[in-house]
C-alpha positions as CSV (number, residue, x, y, z in Angstrom):
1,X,89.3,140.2,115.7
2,X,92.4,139.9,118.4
3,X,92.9,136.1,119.0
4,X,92.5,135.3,122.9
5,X,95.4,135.5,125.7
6,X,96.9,132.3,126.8
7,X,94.8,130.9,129.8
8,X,97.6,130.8,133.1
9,X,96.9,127.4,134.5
10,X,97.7,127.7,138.3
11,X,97.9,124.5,139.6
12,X,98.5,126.0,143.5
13,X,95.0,127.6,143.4
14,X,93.2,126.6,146.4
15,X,89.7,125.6,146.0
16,X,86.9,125.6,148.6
17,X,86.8,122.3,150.2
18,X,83.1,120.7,150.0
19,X,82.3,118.5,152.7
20,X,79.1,117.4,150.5
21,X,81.2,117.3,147.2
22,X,78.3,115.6,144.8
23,X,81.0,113.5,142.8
24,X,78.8,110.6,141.6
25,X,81.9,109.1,139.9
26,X,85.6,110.4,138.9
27,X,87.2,108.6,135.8
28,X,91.0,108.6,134.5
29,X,91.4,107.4,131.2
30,X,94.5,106.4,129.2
31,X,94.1,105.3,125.1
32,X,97.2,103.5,123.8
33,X,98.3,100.7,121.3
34,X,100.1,97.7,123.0
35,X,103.7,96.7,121.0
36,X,102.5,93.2,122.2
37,X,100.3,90.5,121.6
38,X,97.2,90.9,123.6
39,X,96.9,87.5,124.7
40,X,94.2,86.2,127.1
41,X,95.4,83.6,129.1
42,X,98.7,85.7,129.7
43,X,97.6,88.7,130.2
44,X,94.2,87.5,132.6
45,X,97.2,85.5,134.7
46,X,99.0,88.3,134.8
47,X,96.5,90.7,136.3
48,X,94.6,88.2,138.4
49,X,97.9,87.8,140.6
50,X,98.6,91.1,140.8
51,X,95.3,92.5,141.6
52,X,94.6,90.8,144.8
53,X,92.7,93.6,146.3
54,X,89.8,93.7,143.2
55,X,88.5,90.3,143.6
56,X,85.5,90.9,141.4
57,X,86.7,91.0,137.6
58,X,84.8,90.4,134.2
59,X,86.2,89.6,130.8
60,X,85.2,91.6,127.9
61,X,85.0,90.6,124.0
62,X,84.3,92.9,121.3
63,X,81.6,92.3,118.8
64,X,80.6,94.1,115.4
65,X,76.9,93.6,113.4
66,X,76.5,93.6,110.3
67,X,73.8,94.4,108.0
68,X,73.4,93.2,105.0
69,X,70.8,94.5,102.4
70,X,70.2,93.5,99.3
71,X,67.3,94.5,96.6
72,X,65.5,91.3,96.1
73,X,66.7,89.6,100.1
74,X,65.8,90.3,103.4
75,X,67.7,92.0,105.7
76,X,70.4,89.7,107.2
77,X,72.0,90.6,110.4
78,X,75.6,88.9,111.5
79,X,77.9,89.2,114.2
80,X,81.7,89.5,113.8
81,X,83.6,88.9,116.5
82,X,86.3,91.5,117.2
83,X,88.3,89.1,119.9
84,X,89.0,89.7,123.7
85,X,89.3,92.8,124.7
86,X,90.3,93.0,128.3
87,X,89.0,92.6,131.6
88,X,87.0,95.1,134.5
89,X,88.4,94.6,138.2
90,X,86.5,95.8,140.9
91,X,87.3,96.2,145.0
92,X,85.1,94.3,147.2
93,X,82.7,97.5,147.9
94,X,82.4,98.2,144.1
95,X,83.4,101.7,144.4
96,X,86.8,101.6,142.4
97,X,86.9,99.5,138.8
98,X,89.7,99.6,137.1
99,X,89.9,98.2,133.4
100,X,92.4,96.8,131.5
101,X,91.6,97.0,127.3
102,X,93.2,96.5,124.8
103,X,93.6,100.2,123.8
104,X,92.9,101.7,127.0
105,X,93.3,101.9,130.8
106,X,91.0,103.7,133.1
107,X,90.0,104.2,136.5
108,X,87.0,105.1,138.2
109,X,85.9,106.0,141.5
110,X,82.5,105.8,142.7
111,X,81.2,107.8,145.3
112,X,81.8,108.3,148.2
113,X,84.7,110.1,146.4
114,X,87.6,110.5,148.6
115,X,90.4,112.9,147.5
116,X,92.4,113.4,144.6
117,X,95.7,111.9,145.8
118,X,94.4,108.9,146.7
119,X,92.5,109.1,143.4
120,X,95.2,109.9,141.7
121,X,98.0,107.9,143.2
122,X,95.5,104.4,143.1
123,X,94.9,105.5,138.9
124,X,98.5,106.0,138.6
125,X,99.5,102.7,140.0
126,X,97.2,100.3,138.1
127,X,98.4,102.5,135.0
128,X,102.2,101.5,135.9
129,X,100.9,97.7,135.6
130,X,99.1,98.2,132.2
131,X,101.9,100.0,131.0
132,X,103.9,97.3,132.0
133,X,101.6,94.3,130.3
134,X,100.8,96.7,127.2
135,X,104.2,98.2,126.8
136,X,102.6,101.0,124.4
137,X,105.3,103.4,122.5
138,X,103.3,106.7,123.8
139,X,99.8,107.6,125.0
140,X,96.9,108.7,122.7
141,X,94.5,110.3,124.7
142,X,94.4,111.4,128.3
143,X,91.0,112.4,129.5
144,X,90.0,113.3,133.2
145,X,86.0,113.0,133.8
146,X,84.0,114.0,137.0
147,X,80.2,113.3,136.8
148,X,78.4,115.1,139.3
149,X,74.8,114.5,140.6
150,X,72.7,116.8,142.7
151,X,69.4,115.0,144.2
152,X,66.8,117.8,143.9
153,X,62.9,118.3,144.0
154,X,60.9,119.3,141.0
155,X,59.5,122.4,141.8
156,X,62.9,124.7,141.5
157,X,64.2,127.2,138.9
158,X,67.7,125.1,137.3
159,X,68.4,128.9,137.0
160,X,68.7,128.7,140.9
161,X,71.6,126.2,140.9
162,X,73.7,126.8,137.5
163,X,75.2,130.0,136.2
164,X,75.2,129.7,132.9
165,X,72.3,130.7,131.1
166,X,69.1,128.4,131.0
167,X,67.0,128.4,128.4
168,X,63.7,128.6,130.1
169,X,61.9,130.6,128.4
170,X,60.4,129.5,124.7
171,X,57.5,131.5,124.0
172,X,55.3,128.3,125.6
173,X,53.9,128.0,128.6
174,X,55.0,124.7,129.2
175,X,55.8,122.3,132.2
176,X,59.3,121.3,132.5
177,X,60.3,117.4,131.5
178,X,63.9,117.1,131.0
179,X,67.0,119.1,130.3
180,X,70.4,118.3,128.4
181,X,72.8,120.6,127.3
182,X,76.3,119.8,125.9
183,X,79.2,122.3,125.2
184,X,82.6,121.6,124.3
185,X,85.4,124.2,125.1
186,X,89.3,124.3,124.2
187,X,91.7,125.9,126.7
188,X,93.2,128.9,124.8
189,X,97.1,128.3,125.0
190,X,97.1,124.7,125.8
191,X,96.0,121.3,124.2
192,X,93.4,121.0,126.6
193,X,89.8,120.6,125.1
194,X,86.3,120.0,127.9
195,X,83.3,118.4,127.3
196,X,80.6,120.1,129.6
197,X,77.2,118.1,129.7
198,X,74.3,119.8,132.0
199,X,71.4,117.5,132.0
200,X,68.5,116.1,134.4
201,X,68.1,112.8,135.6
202,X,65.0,111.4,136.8
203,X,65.6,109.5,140.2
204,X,64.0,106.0,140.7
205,X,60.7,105.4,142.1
206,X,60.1,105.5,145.9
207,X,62.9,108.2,146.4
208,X,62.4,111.2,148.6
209,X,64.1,113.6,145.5
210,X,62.2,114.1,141.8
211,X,65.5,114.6,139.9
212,X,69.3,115.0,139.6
213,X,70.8,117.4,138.5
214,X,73.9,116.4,136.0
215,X,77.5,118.3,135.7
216,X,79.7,116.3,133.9
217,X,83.0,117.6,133.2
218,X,85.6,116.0,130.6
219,X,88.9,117.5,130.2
220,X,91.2,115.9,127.7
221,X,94.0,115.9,125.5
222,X,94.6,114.4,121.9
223,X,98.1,114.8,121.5
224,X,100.5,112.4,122.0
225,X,102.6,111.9,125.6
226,X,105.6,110.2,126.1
227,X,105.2,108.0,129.3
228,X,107.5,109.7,131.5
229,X,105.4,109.3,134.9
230,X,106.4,113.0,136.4
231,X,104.7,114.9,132.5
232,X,101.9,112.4,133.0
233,X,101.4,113.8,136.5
234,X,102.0,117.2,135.9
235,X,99.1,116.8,132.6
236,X,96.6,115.4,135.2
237,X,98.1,118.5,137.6
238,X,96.7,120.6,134.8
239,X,93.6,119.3,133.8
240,X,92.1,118.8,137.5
241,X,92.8,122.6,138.1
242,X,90.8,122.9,134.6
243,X,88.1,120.4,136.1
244,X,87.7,123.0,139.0
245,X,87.9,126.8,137.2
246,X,84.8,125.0,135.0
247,X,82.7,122.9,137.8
248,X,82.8,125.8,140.4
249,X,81.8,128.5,137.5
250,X,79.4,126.6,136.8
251,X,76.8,126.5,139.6
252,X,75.9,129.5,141.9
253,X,77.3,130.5,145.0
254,X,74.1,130.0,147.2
255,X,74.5,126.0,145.8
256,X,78.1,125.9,146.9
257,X,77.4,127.2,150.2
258,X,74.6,124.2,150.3
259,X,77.6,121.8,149.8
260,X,80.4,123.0,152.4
């Protein structure tokens, strides 16, 4: 069997603008190993001065159980604590958290989702300031994540709103519960892999809607970057355009006209 072409990423393509884009929350996410001592009271100083305009922050410490068995003893649980890990920072309106680990950054959005330069440019920024704190040699993994929800009734076909195949049918006449569905694609010719999860979500009680509908999309690399901010770019350049090819061949055309 022939091995597959190269996929041409074309980072110019225009995509249709949706004014009721259903972003429920966009994620940038940065793994790498400080070269310096995460230290707590330096590095919370640190951050707290220079994030003026995320009032709201939490400190994190990581903990481990144990279980211990042993033939003629009881079960005994114990907890090891793994040390401070970081802290969360979020704006005033809670819609963008930014936190600060020990082995990661990220940056997250919540919606109303703006646009990807601001997006981008905000993530970018608070990455410069870890980078600075951390000083890590290179990045480990760069990942890109939109979750999208759609608030829908009950009584529709899931057929009517995704393209891929649904598996609907199971010899059973039976009434629909829940759905979930996870693929994971690479991007022939590049380092990309995606994460693709389709799922429902029931909504709370006393809402006017029966259940979302999930598309969550995670595009990511595992190979190394140097942290030259221009091939960083470029990488998120990249996997957005990959973000769009999947999420808009993913549901029909009658749902995107729903959401221009």
């Amino acid at each position: 069997m022939s091995s597959m072409s190269p996929i041409i990423i074309n980072t110019g393509e225009h995509f249709q603008h949706l004014s009721k884009a259903p972003i429920g929350e966009a994620i940038l996410e940065i793994r790498a190993n400080p070269s310096v001592a995460w230290d707590e009271d330096k590095i919370s100083s640190i951050l707290k001065e220079e994030l003026k305009n995320y009032p709201h922050s939490d400190s994190q410490r990581g903990v481990e159980q144990l279980l211990q068995l042993g033939l003629d003893k009881p079960a005994q649980a114990k907890m090891k604590d793994l040390g401070w890990l970081g802290l969360t920072f979020k704006t005033e309106d809670n819609l963008q958290v930014a936190k600060f680990h020990k082995n990661s950054f990220s940056f997250s959005r919540l919606q109303p989702y703006t646009e990807w330069q601001h997006f981008s440019e905000e993530a970018l920024k608070l990455w410069e300031l870890y980078k600075r704190i951390a000083q890590p040699a290179e990045i480990q993994r760069l990942g890109l994540r939109y979750i999208n929800r759609f608030a829908l009734p009950s009584q529709v076909s899931l057929d009517e709103y995704f393209r891929m195949p649904m598996p609907t049918h199971i010899g059973l006449e039976l009434p629909f519960v829940n759905f979930f569905h996870q693929d994971t694609f690479s991007v022939t010719g590049h380092d990309y892999a995606v994460n693709v999860i389709r799922a429902t979500q029931p909504v709370g009680a006393g809402q006017t809607r029966d259940f979302y509908l999930i598309l969550d999309i995670d595009v990511f690399t595992m190979e190394p970057i140097d942290l030259v901010p221009e091939r960083i770019a470029k990488r998120l350049s990249e996997m957005r355009w990959v973000k769009n090819k999947i999420f808009f061949g993913s549901i029909s055309p009658s749902f995107i006209e729903k959401l221009i």
